[in-house]
Rosetta silent file (secondary structure, phi, psi, omega in degrees, C-alpha in Angstrom):
SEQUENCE: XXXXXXXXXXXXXXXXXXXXXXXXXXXXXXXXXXXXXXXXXXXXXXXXXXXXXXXXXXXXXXXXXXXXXXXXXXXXXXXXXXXXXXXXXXXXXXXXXXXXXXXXXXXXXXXXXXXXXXXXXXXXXXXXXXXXXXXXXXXXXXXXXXXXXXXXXXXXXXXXXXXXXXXXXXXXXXXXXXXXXXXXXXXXXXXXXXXXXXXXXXXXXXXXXXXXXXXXXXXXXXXXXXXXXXXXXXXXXXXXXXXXXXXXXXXXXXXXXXXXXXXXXXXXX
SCORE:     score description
SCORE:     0.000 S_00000001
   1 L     0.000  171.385 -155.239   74.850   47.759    1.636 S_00000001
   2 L  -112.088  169.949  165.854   77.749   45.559    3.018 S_00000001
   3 L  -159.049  119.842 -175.024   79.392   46.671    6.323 S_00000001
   4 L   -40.539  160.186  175.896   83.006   44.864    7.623 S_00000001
   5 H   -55.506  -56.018  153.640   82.584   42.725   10.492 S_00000001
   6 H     0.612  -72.196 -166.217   84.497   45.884   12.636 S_00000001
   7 H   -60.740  -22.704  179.026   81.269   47.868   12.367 S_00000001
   8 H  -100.880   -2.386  167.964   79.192   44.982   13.787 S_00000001
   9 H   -74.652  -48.756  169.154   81.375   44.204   16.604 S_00000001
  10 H   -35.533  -59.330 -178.013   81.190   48.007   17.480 S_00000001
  11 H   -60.104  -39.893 -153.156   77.133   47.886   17.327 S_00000001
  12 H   -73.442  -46.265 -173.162   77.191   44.824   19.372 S_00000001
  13 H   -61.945   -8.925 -173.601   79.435   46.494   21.988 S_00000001
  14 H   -72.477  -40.653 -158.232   76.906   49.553   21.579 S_00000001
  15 H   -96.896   -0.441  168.753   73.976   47.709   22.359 S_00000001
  16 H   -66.794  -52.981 -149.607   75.688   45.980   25.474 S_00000001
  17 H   -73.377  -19.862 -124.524   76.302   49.607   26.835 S_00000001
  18 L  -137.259   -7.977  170.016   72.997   50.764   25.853 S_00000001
  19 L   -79.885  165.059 -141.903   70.611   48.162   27.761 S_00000001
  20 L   -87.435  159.384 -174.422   68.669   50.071   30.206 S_00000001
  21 L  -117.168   70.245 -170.925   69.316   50.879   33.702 S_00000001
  22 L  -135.049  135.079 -175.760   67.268   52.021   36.708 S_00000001
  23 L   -50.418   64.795 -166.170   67.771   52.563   39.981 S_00000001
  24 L   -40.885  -44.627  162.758   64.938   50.399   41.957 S_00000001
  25 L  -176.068  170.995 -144.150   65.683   51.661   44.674 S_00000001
  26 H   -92.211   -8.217  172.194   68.199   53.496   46.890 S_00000001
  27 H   -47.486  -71.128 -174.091   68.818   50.351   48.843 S_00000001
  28 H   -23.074  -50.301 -169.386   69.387   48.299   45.579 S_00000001
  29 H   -53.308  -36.490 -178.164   71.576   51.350   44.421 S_00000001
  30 H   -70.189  -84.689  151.586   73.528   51.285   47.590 S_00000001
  31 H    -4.415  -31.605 -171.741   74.260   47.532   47.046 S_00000001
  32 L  -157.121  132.712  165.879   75.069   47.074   43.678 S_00000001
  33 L   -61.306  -25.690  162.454   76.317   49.196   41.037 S_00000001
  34 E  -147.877  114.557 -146.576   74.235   48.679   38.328 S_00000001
  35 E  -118.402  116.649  156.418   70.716   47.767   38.707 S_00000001
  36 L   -72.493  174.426  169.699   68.562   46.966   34.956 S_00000001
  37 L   -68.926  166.416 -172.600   65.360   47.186   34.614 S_00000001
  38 L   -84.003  127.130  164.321   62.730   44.853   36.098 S_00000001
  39 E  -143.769  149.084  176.066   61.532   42.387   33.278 S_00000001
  40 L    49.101   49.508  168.365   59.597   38.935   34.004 S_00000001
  41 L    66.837    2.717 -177.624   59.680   40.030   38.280 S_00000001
  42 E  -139.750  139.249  177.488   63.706   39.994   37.951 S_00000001
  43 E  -110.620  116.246  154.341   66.512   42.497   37.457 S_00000001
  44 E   -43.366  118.386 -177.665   70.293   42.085   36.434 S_00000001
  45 E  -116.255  100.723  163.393   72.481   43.494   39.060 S_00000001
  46 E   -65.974  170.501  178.032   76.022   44.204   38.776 S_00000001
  47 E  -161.382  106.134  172.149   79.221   44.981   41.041 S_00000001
  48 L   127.618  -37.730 -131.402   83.072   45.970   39.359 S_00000001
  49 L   -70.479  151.286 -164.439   82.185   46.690   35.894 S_00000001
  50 E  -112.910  147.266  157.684   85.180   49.119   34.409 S_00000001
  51 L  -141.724  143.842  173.783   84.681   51.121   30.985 S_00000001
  52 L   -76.763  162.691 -168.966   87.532   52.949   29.336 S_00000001
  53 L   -69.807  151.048  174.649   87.072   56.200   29.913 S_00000001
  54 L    36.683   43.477  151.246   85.025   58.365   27.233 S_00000001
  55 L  -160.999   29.566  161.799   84.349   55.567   25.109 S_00000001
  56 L    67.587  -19.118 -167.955   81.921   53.440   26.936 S_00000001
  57 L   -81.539  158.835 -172.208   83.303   50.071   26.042 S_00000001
  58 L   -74.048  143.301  139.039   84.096   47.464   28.916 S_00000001
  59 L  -133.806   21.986  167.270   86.900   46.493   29.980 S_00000001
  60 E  -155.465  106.949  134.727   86.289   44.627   33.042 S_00000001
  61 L    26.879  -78.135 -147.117   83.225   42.901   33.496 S_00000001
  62 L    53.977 -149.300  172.529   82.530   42.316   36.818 S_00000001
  63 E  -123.371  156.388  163.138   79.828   39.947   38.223 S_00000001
  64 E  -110.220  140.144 -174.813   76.658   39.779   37.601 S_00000001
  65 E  -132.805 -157.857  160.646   73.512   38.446   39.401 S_00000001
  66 E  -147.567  137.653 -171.763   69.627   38.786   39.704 S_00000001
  67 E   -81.290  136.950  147.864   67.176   40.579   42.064 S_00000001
  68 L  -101.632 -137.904 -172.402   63.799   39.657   42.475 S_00000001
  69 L   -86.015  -34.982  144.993   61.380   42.774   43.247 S_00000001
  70 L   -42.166  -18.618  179.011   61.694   42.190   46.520 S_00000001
  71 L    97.006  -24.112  177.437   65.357   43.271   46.301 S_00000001
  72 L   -58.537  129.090 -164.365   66.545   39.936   46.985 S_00000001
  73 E   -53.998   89.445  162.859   69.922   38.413   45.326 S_00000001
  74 E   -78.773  -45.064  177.818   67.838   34.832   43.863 S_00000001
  75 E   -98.829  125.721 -161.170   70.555   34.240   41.187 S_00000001
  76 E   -72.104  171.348 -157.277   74.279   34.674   42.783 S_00000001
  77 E  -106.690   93.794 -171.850   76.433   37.089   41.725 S_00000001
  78 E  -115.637  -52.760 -140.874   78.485   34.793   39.165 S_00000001
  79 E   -88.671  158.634  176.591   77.950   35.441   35.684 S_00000001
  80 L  -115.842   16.123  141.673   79.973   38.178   33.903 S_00000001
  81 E  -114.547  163.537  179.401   77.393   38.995   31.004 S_00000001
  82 E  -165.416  129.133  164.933   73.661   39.087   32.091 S_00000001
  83 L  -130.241 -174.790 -171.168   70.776   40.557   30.110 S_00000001
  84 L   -74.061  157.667 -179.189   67.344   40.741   30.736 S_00000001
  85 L  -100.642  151.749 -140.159   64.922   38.101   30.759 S_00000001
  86 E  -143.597  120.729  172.493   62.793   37.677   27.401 S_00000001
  87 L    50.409   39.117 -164.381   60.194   34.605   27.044 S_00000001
  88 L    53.957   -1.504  176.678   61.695   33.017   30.420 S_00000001
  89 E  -124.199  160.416 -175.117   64.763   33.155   29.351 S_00000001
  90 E  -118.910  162.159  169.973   67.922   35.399   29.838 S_00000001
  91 E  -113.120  128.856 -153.700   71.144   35.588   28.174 S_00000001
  92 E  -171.111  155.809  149.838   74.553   35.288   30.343 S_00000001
  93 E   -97.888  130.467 -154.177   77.947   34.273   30.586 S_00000001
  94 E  -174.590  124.301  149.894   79.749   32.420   33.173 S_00000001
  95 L    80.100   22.263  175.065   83.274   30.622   32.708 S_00000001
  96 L    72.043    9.884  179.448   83.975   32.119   29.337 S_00000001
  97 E  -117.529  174.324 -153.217   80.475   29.883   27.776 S_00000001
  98 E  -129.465  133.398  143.988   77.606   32.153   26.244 S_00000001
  99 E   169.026 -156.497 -153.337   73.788   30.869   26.454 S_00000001
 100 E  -105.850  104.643 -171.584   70.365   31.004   28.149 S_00000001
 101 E  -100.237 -176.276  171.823   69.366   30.165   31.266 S_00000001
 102 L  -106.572 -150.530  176.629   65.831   30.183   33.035 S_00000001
 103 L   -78.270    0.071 -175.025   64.700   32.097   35.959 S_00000001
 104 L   -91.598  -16.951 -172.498   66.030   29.025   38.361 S_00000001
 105 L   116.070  -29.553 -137.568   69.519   29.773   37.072 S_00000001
 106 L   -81.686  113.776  150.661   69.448   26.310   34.783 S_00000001
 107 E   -34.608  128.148 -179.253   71.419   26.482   31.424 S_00000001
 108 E  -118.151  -29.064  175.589   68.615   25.348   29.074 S_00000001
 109 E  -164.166  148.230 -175.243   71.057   25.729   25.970 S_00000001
 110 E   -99.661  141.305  150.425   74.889   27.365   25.208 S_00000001
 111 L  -139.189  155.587  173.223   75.431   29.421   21.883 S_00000001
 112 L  -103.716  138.182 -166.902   77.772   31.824   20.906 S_00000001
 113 L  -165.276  146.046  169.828   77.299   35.658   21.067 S_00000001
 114 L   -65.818  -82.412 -155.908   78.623   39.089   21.918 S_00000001
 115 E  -143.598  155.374 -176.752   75.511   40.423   22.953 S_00000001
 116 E  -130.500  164.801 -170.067   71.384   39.193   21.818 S_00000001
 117 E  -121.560   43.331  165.092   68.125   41.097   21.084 S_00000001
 118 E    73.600 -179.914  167.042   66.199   38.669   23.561 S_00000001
 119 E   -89.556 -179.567  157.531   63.549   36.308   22.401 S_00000001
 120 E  -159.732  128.118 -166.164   60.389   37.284   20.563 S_00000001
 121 L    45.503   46.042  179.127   58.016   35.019   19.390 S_00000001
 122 L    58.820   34.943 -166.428   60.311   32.305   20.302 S_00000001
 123 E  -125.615  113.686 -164.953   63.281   33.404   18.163 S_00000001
 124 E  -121.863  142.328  173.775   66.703   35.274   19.725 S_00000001
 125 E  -120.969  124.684 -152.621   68.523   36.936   17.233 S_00000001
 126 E  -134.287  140.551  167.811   72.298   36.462   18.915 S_00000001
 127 E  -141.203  109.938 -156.958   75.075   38.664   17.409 S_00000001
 128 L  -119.635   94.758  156.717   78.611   37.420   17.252 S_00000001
 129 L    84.303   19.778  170.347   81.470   39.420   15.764 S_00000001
 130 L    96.765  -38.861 -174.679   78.999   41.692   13.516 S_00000001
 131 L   -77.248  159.265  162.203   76.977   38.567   12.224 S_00000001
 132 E   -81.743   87.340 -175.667   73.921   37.438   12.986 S_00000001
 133 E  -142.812  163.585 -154.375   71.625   33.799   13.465 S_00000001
 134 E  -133.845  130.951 -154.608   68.658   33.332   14.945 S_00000001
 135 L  -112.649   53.701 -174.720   68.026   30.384   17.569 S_00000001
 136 L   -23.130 -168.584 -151.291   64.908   28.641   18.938 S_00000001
 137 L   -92.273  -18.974 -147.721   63.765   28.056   22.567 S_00000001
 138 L  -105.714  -16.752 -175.074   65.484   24.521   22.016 S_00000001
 139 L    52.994   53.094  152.663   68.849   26.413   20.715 S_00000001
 140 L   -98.296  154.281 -175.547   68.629   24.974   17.373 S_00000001
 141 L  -107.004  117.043  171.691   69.969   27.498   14.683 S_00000001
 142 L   -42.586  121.620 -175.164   67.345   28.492   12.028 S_00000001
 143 L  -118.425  127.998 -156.391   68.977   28.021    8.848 S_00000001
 144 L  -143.189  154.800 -167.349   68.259   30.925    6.687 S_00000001
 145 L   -27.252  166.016  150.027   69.697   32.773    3.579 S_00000001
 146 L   -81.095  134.566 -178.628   73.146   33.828    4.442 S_00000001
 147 L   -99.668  134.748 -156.229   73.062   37.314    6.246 S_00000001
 148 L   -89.095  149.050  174.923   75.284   40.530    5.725 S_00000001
 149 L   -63.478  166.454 -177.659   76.585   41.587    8.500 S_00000001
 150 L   -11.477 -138.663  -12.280   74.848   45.170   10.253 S_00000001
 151 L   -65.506  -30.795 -179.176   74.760   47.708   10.489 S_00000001
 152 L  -107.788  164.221 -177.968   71.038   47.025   12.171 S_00000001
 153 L  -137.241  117.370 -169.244   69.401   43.921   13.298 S_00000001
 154 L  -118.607  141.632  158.481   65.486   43.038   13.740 S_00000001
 155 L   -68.047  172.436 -163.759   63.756   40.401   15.864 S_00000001
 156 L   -86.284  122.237  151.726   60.693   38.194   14.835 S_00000001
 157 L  -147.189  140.404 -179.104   57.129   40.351   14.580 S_00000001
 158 L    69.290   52.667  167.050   53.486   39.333   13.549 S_00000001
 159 L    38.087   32.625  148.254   55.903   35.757   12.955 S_00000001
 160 L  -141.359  136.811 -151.805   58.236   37.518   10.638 S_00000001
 161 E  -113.414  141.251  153.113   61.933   39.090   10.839 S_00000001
 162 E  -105.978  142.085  158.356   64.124   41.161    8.021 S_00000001
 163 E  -145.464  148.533 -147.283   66.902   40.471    7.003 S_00000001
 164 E   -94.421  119.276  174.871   69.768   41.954    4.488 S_00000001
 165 L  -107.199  163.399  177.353   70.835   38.752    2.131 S_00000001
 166 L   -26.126   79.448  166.588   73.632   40.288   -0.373 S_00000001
 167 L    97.059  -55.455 -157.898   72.888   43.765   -0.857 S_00000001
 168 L  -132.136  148.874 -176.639   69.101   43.885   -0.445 S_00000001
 169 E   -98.748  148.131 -170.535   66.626   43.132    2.412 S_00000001
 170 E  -137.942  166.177  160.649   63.810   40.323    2.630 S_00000001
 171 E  -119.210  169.537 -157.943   61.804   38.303    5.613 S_00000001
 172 E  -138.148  125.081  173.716   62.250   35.293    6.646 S_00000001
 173 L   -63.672  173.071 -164.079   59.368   33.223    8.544 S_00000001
 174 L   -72.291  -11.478 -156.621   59.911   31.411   12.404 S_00000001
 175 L   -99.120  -22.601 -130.385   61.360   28.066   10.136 S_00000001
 176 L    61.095    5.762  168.164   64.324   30.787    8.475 S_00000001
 177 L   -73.674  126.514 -175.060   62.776   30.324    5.195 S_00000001
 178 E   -77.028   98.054 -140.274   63.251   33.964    3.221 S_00000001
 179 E  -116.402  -19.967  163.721   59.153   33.917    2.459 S_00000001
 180 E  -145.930  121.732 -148.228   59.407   37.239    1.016 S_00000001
 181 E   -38.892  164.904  177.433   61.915   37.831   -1.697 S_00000001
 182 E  -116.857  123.692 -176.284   64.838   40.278   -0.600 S_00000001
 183 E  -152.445    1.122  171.656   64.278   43.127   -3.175 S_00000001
 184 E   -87.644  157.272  179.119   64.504   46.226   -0.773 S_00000001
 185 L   -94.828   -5.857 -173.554   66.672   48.570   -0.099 S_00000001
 186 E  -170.889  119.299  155.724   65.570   48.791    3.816 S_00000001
 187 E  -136.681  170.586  178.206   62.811   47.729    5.906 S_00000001
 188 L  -123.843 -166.508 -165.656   61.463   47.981    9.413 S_00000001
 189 L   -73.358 -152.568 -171.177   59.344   45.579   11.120 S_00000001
 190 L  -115.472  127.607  165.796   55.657   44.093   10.777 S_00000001
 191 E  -125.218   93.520  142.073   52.850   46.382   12.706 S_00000001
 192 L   101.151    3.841  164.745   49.348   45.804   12.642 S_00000001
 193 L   124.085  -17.805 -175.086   49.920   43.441    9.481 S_00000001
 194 E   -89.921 -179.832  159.643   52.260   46.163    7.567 S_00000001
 195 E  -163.070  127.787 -130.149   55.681   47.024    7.007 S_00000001
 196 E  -113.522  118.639 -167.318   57.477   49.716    6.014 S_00000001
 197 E  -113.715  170.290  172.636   60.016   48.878    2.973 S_00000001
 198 E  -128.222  129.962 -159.311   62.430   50.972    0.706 S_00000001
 199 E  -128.709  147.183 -154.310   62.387   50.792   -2.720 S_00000001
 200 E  -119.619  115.249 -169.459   65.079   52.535   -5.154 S_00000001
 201 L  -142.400 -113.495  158.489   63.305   54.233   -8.265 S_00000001
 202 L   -83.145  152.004 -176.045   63.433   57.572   -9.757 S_00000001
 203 L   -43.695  176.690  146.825   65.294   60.727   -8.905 S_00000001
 204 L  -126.523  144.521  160.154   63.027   62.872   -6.601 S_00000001
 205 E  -123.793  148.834  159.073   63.790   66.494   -5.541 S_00000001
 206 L   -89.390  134.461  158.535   62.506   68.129   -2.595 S_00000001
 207 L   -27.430  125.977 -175.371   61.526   71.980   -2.950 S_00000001
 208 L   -69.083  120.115  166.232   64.625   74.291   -2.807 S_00000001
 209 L   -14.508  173.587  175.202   65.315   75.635    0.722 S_00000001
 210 L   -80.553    6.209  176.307   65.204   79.120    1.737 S_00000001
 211 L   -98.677  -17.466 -164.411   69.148   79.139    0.219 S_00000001
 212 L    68.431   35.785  173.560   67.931   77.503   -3.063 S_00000001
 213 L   -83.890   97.085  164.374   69.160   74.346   -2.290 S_00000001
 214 L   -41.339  143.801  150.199   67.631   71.182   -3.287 S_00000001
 215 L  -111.741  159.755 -179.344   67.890   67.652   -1.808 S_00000001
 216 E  -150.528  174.495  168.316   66.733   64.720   -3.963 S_00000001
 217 L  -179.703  147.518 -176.092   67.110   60.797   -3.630 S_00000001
 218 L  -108.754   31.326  155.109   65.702   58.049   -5.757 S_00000001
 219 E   -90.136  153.592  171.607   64.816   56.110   -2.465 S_00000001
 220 E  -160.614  121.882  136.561   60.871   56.056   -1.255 S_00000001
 221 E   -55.883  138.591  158.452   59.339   54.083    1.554 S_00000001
 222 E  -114.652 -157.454  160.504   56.053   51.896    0.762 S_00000001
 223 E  -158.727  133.181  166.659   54.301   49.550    3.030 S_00000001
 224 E  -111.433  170.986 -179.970   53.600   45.661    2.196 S_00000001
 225 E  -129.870  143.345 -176.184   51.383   43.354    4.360 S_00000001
 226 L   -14.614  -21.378  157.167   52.568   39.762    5.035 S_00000001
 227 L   -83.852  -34.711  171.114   52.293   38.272    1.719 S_00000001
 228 L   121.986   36.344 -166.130   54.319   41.028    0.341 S_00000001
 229 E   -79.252  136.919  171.905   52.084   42.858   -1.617 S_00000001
 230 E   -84.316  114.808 -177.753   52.952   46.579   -1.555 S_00000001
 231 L  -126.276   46.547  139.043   49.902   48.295   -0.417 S_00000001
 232 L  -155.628  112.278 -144.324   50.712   51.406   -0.054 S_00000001
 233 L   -48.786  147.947  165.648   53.208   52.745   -3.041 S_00000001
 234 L   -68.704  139.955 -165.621   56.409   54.153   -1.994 S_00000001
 235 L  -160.744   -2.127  178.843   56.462   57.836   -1.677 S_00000001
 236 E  -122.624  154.398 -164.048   58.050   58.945    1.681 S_00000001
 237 L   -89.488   -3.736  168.620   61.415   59.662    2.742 S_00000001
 238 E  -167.293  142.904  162.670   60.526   57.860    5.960 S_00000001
 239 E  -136.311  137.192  153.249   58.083   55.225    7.564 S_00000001
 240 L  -117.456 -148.303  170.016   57.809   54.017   10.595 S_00000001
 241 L   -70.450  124.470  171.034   55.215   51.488   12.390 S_00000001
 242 L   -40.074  131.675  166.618   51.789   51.340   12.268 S_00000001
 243 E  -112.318  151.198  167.034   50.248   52.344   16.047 S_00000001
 244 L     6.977   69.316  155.792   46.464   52.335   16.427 S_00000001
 245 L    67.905   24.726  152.785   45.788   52.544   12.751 S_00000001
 246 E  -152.888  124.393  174.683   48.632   55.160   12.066 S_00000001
 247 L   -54.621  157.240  154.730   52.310   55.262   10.685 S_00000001
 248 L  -106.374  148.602  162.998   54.702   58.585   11.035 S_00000001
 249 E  -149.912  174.954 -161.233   55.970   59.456    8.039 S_00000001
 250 E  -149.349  155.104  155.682   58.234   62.250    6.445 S_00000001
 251 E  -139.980  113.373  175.710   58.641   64.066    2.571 S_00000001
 252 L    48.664 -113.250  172.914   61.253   66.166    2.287 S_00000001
 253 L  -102.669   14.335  178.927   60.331   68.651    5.483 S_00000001
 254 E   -98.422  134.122 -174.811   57.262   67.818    5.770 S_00000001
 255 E  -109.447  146.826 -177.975   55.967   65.579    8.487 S_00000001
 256 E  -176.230  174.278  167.394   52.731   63.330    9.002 S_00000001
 257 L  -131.309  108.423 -146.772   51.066   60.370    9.381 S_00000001
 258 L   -81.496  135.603  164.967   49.711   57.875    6.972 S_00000001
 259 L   -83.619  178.161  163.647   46.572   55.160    7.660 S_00000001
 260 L  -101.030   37.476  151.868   46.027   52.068    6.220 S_00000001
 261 L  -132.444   69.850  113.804   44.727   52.400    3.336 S_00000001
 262 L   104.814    1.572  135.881   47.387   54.867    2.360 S_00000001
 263 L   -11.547   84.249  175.059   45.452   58.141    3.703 S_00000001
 264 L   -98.581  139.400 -172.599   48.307   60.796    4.505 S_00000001
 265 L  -121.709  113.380 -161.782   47.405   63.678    7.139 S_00000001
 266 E  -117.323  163.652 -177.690   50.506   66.012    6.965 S_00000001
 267 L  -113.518  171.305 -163.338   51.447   68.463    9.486 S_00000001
 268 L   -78.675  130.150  176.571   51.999   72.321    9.092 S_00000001
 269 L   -55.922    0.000    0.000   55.478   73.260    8.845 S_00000001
């Protein structure tokens, strides 16, 4: 499904509001107004930032620095985006330019983005204005299928990422080659070698309620494994990731969890 550019500017500003936040400690707290979490011994610290009221988006900035665990300021309090750091690198703004520095402070490359969903397996998926591209460590841009804008966005796992090409979703390998056809209607990421895809087929109805209502949909999750064989047929109204050798999964109201080799254990309403 297609979604205006709007809706992905919105998500982007969503997932700026929405990285995480904790309090280190009551010095830190005292000191700075907004303290992230610790990742790779260092924490984004803020001082100013404004949101309009009761609808979370900024509208002033402030500055931003970084703590190490010690509480000490190592990167000055300059830039006025800062995320966390991912694979040595962070994402930040300073002077109205967008890119990545390392933990010394050192630009290693500028690109432009709203807000990014870090590296992973050496790949940043950067989101600018509801679109999407995907970067190396080197900040050359992966050139891959052209991609609909949101509403969601997945990073590279088990060295593969989906993404929605015109209408239907596919993955795309570490090069941006789309290595497995886009023929879904949804997927989530790669776990334990699977992935959980959505496939658009026959009506279904779930049992009628205690009103004698019905719900139905001619969507069903499956799971494929990395070539893209589906190996376990679609049949649930949700999947999520394989954990130690098990999936959550949903049918109508019923909830459970499927192994891998397509073994569903459901639980008692």
């Amino acid at each position: 499904m297609k979604n205006t550019i709007l809706i992905g500017l919105f998500l982007a500003l969503a997932l700026i509001s929405l990285q995480p936040i904790l309090s280190s400690s009551s010095a830190n707290q005292d000191k700075y107004q907004i303290v992230r979490e610790y990742s790779e011994g260092l924490a984004a610290v803020n001082n100013g930032e404004k949101r309009y009221p009761n609808l979370g988006i900024i509208e002033s900035p402030g500055v931003w620095g970084y703590i190490d665990m010690a509480g000490k300021l190592v990167l000055p309090m300059k830039f006025t985006h800062a995320e966390s750091f991912h694979e040595g690198l962070a994402a930040v703004e300073l002077d109205h330019r967008t890119g990545f520095i390392d933990h010394e402070g050192k630009m290693q490359f500028e690109a432009p983005f709203d807000v990014t969903m870090g590296f992973h397996q050496g790949i940043v998926a950067l989101i600018k204005g509801g679109a999407v591209a995907y970067y190396d460590k080197t900040g050359k841009r992966l050139a891959t299928p052209p991609i609909d804008p949101g509403p969601s966005y997945h990073s590279f796992s088990e060295g593969l990422a989906a993404i929605a090409t015109q209408g239907k979703t596919g993955f795309i390998d570490t090069s941006g080659k789309l290595v497995i056809a886009a023929q879904y209607e949804d997927a989530g990421d790669f776990s334990e070698g699977l992935a959980a895809v959505q496939v658009k087929g026959e009506l279904r109805w779930c049992p009628p309620d205690a009103s004698g209502s019905r719900q139905g949909s001619p969507k069903r999750f499956g799971y494929i494994d990395t070539s893209g064989a589906m190996v376990i047929p679609p049949q649930f109204e949700s999947a999520g990731a394989f954990h130690d050798g098990w999936a959550p999964v949903s049918d109508c109201e019923r909830r459970g969890s499927v192994d891998r080799n397509g073994k569903t254990v459901w639980s008692q309403r």
